[in-house]
C-alpha positions as CSV (number, residue, x, y, z in Angstrom):
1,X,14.4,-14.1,-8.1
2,X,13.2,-11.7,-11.0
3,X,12.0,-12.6,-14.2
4,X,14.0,-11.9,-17.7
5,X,11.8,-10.8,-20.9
6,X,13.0,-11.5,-23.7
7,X,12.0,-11.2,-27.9
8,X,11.5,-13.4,-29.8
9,X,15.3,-13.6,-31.2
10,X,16.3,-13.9,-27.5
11,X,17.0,-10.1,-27.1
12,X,16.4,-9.0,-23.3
13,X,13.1,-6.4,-23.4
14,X,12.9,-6.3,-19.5
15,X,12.8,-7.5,-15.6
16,X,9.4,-8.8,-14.1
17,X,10.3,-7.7,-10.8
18,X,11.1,-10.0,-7.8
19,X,7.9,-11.8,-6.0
20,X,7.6,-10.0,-2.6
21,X,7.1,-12.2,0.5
22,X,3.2,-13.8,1.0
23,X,2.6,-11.5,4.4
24,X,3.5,-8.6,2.0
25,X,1.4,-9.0,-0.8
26,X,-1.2,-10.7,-2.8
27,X,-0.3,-11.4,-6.4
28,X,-1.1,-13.0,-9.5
29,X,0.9,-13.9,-12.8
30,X,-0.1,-14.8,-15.8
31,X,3.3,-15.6,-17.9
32,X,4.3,-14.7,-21.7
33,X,2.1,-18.3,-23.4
34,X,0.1,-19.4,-20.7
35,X,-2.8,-18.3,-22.4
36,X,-5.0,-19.3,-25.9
37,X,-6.0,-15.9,-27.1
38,X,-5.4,-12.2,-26.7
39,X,-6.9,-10.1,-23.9
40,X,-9.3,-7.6,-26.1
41,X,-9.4,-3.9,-24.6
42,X,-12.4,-3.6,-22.5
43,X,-12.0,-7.2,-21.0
44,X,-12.4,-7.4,-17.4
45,X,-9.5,-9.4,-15.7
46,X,-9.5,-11.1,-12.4
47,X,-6.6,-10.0,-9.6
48,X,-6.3,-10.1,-6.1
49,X,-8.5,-8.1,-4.0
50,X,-8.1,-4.6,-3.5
51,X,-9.6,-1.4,-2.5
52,X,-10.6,1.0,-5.5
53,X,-9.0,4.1,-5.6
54,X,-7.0,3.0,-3.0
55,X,-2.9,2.9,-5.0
56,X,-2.3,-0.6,-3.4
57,X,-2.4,-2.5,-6.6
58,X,0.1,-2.4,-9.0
59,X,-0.2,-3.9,-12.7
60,X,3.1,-4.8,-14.6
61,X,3.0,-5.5,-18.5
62,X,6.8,-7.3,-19.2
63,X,7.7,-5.9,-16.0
64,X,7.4,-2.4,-16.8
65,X,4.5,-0.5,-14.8
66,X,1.4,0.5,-16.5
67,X,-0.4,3.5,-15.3
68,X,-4.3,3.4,-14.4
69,X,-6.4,5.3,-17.0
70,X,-3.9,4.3,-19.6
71,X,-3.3,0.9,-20.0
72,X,-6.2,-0.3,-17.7
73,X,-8.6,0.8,-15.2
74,X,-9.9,-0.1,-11.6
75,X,-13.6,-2.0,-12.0
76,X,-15.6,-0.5,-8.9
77,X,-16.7,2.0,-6.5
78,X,-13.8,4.6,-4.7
79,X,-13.4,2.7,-1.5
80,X,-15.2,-0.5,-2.7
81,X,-12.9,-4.1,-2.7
82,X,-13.1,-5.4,-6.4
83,X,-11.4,-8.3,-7.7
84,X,-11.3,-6.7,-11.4
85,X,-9.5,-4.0,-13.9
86,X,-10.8,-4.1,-17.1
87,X,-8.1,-3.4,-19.9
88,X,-8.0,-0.8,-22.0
89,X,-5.6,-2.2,-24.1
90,X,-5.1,-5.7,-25.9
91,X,-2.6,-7.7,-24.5
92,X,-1.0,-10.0,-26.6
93,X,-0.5,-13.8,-25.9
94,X,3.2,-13.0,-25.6
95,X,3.4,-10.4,-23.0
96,X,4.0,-11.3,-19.1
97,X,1.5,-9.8,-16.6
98,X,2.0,-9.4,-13.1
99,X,-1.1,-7.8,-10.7
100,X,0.2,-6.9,-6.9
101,X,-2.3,-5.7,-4.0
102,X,0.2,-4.1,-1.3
């Protein structure tokens, strides 16, 4: 089942995309108002393990993709496992995350 995003007046802004079975991936969600206060840019952030430099994880900002370097970046050595990206922009209280490790 995916997810629908929508503004505050109700207006559809996008799709989280459909949970992929557990043997598949690892992920982690943090929805639209589950939490107190922004994310400031240069905040680490915990997600599921993954290889740095690796393109298994995928990060999703109201369900559109965000692109390492831009929005955030991979905490860690090329080829190390890390359990971190630190933003490198704020994210509001209102936007949905989703973090995948393929």
């Amino acid at each position: 089942m995916s997810y629908i995003i929508k503004d505050a007046k109700g207006n559809k802004i996008g799709v989280l995309p459909d949970s992929l079975r557990v043997a598949q991936a690892a992920e982690f969600r943090s929805p639209a108002g589950s939490r107190s206060a922004a994310i400031a840019a240069g905040t680490q952030f915990m997600v599921p393990q993954y290889e740095v430099g690796s393109v298994a994880l995928e990060v999703f900002l109201d369900g559109v993709a965000c692109m390492i370097g831009e929005q955030y970046a991979e905490v860690g050595s090329q080829g190390q496992t890390s359990t971190q990206i630190t933003w490198n922009i704020e994210i509001a209280t209102d936007r949905d995350i989703l973090v995948r490790c393929k």
